[in-house]
VOBA-1610 file (N, C-alpha, C; in pm, whole numbers, padded with zeros to 5 digits, always signed):
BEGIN
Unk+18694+07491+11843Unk+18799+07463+11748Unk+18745+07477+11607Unk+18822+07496+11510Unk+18783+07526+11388Unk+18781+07387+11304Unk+18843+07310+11352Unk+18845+07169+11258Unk+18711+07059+11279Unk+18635+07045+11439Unk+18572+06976+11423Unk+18453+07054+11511Unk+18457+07163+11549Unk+18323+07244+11568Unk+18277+07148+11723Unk+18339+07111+11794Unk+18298+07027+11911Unk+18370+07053+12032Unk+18479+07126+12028Unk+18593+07141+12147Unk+18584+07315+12161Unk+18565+07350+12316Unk+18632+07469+12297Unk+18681+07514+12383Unk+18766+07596+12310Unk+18903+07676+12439Unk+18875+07817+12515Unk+18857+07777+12627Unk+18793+07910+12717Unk+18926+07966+12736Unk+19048+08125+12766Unk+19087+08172+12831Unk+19026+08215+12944Unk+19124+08165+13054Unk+19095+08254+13220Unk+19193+08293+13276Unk+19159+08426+13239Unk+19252+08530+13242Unk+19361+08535+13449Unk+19237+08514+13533Unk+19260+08497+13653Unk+19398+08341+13711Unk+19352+08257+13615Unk+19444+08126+13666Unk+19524+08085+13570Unk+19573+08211+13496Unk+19694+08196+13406Unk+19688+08080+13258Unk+19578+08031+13221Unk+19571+07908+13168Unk+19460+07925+13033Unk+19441+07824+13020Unk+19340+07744+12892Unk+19263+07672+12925Unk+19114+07696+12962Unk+19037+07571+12991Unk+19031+07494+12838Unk+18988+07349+12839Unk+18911+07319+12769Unk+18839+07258+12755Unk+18698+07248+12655Unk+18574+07185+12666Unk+18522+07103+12595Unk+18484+06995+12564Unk+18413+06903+12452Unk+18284+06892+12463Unk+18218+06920+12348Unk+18045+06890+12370Unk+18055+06757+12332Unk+17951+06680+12424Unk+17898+06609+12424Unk+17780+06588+12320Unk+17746+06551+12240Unk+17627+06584+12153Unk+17473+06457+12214Unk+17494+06362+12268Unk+17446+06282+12335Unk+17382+06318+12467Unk+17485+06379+12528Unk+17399+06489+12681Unk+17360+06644+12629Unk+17429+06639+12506Unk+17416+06794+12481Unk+17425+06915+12552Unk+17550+06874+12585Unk+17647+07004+12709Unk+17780+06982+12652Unk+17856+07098+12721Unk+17992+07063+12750Unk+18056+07065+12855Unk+18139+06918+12833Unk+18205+06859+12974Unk+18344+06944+12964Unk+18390+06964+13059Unk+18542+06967+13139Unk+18672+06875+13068Unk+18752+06924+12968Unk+18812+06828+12931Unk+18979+06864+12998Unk+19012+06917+13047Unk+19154+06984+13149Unk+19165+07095+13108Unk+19304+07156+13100Unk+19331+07288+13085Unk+19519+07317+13052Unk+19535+07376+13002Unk+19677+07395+12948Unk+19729+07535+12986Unk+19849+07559+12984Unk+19934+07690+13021Unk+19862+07771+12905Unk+19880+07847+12926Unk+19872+07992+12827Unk+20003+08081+12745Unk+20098+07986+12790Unk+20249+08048+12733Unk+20333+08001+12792Unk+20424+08014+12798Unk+20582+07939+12857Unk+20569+07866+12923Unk+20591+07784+13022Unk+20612+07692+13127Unk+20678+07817+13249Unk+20800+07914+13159Unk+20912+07920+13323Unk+20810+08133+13314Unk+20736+08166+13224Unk+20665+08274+13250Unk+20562+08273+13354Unk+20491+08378+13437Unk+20376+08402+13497Unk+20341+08502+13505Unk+20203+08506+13553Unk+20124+08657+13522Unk+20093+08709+13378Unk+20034+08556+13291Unk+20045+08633+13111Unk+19871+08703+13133Unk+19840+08626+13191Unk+19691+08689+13165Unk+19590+08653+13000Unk+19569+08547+13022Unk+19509+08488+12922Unk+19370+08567+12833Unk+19373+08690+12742Unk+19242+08688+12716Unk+19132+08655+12624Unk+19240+08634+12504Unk+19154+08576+12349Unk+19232+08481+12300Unk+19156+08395+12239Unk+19250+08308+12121Unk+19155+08296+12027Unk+19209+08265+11927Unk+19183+08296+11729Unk+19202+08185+11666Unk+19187+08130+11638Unk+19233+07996+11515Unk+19279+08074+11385Unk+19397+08039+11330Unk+19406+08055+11219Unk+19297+08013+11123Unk+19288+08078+11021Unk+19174+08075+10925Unk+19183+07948+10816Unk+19299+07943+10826Unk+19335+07785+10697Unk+19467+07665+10757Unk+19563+07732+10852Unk+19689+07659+10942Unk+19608+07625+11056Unk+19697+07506+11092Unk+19653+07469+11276Unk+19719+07490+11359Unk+19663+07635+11356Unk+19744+07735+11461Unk+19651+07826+11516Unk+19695+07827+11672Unk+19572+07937+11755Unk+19679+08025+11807Unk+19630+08175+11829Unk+19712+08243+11902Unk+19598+08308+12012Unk+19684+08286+12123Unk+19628+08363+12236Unk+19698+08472+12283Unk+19604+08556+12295Unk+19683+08691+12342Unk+19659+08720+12511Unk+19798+08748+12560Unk+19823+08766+12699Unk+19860+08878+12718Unk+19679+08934+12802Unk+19660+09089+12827Unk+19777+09141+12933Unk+19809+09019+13064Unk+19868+09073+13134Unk+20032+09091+13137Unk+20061+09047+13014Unk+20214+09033+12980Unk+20282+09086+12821Unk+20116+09136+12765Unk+20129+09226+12619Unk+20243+09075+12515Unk+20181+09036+12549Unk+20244+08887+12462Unk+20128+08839+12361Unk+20190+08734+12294Unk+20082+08665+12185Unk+20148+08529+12220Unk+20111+08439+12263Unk+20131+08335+12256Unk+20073+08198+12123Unk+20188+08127+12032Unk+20140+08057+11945Unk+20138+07942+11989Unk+20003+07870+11905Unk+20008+07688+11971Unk+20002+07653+11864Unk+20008+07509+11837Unk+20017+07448+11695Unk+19849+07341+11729Unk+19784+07306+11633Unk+19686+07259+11684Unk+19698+07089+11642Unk+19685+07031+11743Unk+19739+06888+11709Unk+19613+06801+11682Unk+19555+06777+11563Unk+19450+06731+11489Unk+19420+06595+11613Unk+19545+06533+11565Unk+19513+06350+11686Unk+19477+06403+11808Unk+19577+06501+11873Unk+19536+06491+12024Unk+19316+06564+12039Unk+19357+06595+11946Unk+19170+06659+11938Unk+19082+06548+11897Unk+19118+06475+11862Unk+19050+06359+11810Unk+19063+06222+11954Unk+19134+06223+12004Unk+19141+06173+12114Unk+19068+06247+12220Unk+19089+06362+12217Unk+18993+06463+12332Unk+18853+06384+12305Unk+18826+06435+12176Unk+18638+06381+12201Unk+18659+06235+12194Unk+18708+06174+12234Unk+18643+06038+12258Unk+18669+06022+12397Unk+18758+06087+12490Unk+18772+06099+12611Unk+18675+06124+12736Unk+18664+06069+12822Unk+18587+06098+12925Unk+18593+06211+12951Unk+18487+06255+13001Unk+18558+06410+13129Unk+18605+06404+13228Unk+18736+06549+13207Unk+18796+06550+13306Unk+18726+06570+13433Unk+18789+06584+13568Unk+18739+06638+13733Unk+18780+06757+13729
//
């Protein structure tokens, strides 16, 4: 993520989705923090392959190779701030 340099968003292109990750700076890894759609709810088959942070807005776009889409997210400062204090996910 671009705001606090600790979270990051894997595309996988195979399971339609968004992993995501929080370092730990204490174990000094990164844990498993869940994973989110990659675009619509009622779409499938987008094929997740890049996402970008806007350069100054909190906004990421991921682009979906298998559906020639761009999908926009808005980046929600609290819910990221809650991520790293969160356990890891299973």
């Amino acid at each position: 993520d671009s705001h606090f340099g600790r979270i990051a968003y894997v595309p996988d292109l195979g399971m339609d989705l968004i992993r995501q990750f929080r370092y730990d700076p204490v174990e000094g890894k990164m844990l498993s923090a869940g994973t989110m759609r990659s675009g619509p709810a009622d779409r499938k088959a987008l094929g997740p392959r890049y996402i970008e942070f806007h350069p100054t807005l909190p906004v990421a776009y991921v682009i979906n190779e298998l559906s020639s889409e761009v999908s926009v997210f808005d980046f929600d400062r609290l819910a990221a701030e809650q991520l790293l204090g969160a356990p890891a996910a299973e």
